[in-house]
MMTF fields as JSON, N, C-alpha, C and O atoms, coordinates in Angstrom:
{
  "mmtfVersion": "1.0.0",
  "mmtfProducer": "UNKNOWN",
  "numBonds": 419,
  "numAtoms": 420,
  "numGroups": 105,
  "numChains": 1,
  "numModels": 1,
  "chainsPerModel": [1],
  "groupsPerChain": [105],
  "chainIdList": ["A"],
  "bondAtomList": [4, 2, 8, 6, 12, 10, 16, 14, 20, 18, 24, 22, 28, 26, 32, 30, 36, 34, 40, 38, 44, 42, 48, 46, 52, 50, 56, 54, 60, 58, 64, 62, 68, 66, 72, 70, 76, 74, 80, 78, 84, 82, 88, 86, 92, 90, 96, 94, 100, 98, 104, 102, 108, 106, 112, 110, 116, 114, 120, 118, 124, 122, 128, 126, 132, 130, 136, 134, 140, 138, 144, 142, 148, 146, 152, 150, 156, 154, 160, 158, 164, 162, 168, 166, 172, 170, 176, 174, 180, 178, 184, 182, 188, 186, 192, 190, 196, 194, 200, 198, 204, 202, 208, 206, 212, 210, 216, 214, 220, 218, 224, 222, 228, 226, 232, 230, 236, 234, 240, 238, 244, 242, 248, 246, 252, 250, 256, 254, 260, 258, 264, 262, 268, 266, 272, 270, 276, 274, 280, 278, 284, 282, 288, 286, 292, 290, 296, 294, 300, 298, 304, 302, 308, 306, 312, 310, 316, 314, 320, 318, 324, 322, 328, 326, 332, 330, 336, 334, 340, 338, 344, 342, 348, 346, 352, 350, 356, 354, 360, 358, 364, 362, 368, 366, 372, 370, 376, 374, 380, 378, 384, 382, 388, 386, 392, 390, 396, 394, 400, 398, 404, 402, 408, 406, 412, 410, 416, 414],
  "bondOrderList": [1, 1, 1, 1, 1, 1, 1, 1, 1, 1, 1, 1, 1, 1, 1, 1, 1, 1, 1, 1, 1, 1, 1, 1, 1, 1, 1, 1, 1, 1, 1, 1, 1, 1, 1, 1, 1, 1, 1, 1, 1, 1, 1, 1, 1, 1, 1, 1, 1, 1, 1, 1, 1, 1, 1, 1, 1, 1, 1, 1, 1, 1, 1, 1, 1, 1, 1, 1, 1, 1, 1, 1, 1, 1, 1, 1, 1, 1, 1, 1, 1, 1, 1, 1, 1, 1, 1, 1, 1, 1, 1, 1, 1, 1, 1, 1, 1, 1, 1, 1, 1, 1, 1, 1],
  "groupList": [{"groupName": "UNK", "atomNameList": ["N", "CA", "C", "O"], "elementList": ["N", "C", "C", "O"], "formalChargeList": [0, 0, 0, 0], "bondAtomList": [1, 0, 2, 1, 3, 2], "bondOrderList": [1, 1, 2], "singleLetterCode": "X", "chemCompType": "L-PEPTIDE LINKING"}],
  "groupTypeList": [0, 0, 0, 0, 0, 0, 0, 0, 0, 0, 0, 0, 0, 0, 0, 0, 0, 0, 0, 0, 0, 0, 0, 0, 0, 0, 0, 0, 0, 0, 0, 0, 0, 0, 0, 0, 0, 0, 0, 0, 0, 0, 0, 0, 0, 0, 0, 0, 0, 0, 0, 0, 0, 0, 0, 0, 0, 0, 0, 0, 0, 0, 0, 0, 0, 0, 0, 0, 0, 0, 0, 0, 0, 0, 0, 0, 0, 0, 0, 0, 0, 0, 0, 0, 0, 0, 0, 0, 0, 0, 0, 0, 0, 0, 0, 0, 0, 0, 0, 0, 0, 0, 0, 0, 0],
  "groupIdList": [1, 2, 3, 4, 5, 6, 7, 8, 9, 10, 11, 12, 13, 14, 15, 16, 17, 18, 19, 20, 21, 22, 23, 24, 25, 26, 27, 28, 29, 30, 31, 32, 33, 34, 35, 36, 37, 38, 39, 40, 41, 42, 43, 44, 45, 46, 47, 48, 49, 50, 51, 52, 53, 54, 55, 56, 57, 58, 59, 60, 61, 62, 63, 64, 65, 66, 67, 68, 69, 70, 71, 72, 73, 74, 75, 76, 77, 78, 79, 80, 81, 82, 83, 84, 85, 86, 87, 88, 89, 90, 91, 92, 93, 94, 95, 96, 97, 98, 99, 100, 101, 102, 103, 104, 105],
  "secStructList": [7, 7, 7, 7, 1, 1, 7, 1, 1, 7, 6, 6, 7, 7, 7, 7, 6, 4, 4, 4, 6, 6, 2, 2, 2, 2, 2, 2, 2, 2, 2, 2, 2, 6, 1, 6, 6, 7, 7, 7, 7, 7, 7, 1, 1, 6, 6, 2, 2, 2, 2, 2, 2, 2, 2, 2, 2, 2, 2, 2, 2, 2, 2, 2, 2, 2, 1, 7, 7, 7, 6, 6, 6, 6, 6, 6, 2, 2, 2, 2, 6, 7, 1, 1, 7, 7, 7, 7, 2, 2, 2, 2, 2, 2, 2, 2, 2, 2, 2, 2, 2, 2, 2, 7, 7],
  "xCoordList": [-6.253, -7.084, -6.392, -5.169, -7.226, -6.896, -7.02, -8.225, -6.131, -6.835, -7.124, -6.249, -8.741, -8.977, -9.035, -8.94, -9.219, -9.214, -7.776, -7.695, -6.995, -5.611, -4.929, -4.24, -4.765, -4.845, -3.922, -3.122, -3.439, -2.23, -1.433, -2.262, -0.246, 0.223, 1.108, 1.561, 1.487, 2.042, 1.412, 0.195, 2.183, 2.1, 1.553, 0.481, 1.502, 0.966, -0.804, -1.434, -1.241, -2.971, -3.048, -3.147, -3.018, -2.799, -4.352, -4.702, -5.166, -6.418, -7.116, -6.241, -8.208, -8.979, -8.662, -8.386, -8.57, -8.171, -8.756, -8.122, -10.478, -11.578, -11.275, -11.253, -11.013, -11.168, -9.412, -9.204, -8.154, -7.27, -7.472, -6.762, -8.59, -8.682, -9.543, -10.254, -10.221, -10.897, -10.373, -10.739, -9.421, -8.363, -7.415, -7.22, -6.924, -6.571, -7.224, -6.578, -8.299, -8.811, -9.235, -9.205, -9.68, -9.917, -8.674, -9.01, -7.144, -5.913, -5.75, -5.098, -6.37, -6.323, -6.747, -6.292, -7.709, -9.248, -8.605, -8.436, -8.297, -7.327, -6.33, -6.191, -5.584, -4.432, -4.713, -3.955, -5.326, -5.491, -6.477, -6.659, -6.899, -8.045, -7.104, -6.799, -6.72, -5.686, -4.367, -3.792, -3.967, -1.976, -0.96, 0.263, -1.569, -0.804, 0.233, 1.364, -0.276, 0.59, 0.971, 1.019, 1.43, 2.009, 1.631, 1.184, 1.752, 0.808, 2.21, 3.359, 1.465, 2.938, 2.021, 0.817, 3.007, 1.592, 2.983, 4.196, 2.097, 3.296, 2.637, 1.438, 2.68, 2.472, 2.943, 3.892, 2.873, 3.275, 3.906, 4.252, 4.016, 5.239, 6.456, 6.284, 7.81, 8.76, 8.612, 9.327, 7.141, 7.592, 6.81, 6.282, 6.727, 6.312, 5.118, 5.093, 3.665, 2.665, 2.74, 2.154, 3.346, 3.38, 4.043, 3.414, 5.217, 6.003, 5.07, 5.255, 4.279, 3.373, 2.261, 2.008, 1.782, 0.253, 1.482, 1.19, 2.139, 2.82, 2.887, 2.439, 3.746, 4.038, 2.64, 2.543, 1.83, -0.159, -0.325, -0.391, -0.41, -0.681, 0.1, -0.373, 1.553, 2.208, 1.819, 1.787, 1.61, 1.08, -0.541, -1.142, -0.989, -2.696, -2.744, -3.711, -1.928, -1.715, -1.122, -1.528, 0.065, 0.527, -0.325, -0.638, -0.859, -2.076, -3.324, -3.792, -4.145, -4.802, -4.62, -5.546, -3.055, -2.464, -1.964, -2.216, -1.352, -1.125, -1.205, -0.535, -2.687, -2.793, -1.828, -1.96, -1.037, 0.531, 0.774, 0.382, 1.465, 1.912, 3.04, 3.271, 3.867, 4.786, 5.305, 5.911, 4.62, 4.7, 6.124, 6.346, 6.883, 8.348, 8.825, 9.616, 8.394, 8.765, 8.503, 9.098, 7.879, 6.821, 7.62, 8.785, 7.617, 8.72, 9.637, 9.635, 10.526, 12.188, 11.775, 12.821, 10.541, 10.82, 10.625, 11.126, 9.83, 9.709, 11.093, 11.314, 12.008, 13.017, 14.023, 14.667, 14.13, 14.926, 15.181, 16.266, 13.532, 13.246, 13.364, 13.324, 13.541, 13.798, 14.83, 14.778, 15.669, 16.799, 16.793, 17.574, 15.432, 15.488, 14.196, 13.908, 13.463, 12.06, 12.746, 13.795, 11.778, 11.624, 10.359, 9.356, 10.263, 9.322, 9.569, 10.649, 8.868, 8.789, 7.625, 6.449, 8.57, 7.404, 5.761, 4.991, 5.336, 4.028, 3.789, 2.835, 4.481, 3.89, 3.975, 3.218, 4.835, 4.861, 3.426, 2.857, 3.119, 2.535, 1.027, 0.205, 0.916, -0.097, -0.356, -1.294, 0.322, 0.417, 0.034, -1.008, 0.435, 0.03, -1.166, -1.995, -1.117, -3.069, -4.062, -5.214, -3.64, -4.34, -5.035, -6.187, -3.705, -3.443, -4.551, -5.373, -4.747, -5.632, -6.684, -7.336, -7.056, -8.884, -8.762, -9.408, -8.131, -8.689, -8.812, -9.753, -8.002, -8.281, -9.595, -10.117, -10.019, -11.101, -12.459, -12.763, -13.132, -14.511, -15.549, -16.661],
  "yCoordList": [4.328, 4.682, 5.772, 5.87, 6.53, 7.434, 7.553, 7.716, 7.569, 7.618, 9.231, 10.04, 9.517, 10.5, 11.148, 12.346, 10.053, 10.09, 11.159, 12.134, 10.46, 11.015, 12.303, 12.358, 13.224, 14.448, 14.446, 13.565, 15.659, 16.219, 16.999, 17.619, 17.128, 17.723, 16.711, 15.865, 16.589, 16.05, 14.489, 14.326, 13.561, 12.273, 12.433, 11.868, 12.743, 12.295, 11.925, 11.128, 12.641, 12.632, 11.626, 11.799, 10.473, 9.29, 8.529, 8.21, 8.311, 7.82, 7.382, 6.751, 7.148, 5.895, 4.707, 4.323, 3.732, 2.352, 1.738, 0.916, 1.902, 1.321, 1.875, 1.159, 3.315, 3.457, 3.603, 4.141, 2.765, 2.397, 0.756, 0.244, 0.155, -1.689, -1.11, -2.099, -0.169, -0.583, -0.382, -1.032, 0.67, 1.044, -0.297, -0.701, -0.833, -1.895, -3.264, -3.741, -3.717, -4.571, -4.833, -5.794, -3.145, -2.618, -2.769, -3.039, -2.653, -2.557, -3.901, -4.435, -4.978, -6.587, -7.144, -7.99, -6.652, -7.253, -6.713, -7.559, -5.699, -5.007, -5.826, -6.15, -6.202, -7.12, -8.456, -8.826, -9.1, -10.307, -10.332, -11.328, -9.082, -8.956, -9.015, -9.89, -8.028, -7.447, -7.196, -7.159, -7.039, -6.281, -7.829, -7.746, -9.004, -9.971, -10.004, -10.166, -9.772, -9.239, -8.317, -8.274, -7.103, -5.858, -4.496, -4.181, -3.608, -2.583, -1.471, -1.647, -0.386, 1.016, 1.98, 2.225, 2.338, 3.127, 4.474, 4.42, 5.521, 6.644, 8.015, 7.753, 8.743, 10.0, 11.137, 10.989, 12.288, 13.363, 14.117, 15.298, 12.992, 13.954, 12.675, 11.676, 12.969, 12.314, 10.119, 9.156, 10.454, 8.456, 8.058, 6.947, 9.018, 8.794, 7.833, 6.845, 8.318, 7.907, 6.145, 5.175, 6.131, 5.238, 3.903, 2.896, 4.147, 3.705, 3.186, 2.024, 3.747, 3.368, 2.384, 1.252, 2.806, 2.426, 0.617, -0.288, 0.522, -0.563, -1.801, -2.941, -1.072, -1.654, -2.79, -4.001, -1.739, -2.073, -3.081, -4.203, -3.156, -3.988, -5.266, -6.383, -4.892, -5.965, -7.065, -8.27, -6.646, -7.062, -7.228, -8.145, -6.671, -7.452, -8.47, -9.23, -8.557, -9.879, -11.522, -12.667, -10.61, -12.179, -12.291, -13.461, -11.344, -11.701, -12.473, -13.179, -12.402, -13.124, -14.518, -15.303, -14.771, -15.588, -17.006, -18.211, -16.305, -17.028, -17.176, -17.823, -16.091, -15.499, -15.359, -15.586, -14.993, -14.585, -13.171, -13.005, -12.258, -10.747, -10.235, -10.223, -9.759, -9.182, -7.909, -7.694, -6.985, -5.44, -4.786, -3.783, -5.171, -4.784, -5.334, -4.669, -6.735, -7.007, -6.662, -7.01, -6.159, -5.474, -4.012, -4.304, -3.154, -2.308, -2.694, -2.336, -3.636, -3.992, -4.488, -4.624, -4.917, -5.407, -3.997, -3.882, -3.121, -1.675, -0.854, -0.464, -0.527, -0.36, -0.911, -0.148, -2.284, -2.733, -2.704, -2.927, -2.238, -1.879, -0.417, 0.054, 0.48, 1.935, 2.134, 1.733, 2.712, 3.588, 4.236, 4.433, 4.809, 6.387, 6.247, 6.994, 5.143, 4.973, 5.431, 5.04, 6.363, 6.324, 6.31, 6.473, 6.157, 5.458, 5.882, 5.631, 6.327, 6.854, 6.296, 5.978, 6.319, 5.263, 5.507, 4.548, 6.689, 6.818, 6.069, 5.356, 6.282, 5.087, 3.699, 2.949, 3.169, 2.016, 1.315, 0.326, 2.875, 2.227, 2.273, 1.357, 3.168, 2.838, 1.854, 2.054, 1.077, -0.201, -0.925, -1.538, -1.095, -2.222, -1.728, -2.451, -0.672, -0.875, -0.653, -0.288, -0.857, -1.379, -2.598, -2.951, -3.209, -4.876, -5.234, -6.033, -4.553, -4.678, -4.72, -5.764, -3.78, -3.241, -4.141, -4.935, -4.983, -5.526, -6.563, -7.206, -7.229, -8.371, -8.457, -9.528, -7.206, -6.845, -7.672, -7.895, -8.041, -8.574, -7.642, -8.069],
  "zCoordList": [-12.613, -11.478, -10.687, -10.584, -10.174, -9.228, -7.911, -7.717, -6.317, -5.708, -5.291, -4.983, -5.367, -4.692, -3.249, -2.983, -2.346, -1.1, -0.43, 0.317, -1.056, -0.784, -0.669, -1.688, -0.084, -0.473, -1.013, -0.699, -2.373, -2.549, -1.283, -0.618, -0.829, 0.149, 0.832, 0.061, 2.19, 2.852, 2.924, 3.014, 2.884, 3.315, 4.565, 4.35, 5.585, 6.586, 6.44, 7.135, 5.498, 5.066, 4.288, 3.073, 4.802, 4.479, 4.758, 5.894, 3.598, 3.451, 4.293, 4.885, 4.98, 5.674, 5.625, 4.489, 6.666, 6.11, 5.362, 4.7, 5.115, 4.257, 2.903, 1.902, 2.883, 1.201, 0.3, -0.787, 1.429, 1.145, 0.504, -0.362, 1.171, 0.805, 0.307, 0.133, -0.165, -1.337, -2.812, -3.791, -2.787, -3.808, -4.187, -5.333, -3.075, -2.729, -3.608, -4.541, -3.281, -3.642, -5.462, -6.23, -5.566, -6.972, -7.901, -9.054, -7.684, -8.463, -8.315, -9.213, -6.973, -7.683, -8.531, -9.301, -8.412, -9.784, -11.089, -11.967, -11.303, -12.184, -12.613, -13.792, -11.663, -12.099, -12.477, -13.373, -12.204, -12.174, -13.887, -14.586, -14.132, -15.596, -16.536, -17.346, -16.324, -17.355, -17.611, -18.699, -16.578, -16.503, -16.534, -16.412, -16.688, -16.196, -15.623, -16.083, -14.051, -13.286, -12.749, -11.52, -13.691, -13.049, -13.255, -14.357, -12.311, -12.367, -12.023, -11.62, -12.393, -12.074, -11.093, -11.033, -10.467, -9.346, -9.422, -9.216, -9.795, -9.801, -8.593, -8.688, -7.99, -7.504, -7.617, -8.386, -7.309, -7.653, -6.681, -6.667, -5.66, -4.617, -4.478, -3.78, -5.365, -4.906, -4.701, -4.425, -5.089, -4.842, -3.472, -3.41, -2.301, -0.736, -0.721, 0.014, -1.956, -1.558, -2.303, -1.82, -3.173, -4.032, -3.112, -2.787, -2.857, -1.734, -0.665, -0.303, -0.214, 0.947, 0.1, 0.513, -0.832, -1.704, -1.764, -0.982, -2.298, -2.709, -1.737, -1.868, -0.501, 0.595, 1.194, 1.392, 1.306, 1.9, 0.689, 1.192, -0.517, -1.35, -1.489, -1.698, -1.322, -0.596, 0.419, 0.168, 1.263, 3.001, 2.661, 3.22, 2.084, 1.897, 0.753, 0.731, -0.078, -1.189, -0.052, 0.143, 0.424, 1.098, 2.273, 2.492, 3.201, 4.043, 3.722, 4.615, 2.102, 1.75, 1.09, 0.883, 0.725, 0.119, 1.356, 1.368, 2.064, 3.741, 4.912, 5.718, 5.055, 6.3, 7.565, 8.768, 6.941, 7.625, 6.737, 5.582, 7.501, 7.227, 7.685, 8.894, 6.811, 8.058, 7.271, 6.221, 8.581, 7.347, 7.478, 6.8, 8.116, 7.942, 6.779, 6.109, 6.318, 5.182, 4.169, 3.149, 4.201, 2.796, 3.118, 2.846, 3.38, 3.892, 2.74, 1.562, 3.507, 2.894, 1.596, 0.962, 0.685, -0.19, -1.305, -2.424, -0.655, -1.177, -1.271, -2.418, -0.386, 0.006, -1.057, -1.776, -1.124, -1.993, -3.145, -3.683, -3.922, -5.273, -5.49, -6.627, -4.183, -4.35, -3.355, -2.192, -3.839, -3.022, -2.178, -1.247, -2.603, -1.971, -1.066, -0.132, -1.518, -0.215, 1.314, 1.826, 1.798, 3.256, 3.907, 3.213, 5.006, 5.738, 7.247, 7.783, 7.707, 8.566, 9.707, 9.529, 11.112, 12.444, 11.935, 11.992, 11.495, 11.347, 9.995, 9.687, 9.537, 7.967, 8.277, 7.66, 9.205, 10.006, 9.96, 9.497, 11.02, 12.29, 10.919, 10.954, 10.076, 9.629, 8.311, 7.538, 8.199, 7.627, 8.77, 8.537, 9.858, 10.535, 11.411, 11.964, 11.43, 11.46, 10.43, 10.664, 9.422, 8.254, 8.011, 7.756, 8.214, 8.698, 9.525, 9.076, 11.159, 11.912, 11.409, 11.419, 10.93, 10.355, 9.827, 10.513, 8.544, 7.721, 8.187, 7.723, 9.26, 9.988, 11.033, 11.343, 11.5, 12.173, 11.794, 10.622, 12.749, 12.367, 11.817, 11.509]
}
């Protein structure tokens, strides 16, 4: 899958929150069909978008799993599996209002 939404260019052009959960939701159904389990999410700048795409999929799996979230953790568990992940207050902040919307009525 591709996401199109996404521009090539700078990370900061970082998708809609709707057609991020829907990319989102689509690489679950995916997983759960076929990959038993595991999926590779690659990009074409350095790792940045992937890193982020991961993190959000992170934090919306254990959000639907325990309705509990904690997007710093999802962060560190990204982080831990890459060296070189960075993350920056605005990628933060837009994980956790991701979080929001999707919690939104």
């Amino acid at each position: 899958m591709k996401i199109k939404v996404w521009a090539d260019g700078e990370v900061k052009d970082l998708p809609d929150y709707s057609s991020l959960l829907y990319y989102l939701s689509a690489v679950e159904r995916q997983v759960q069909g076929d990959t038993e389990g595991k999926i590779c999410v690659m990009d074409s700048e350095n790792g940045r978008k992937a890193d982020i795409f991961i993190a959000a999929y992170n934090a919306m799996k254990k959000l639907n799993a325990e309705q509990l979230v904690d997007v710093y953790g999802s962060v560190l568990d990204v982080r831990s599996r890459s060296s070189n992940s960075v993350f920056t207050m605005e990628n933060y902040l837009y994980l956790y209002n991701l979080v929001l919307f999707f919690m939104s009525p």
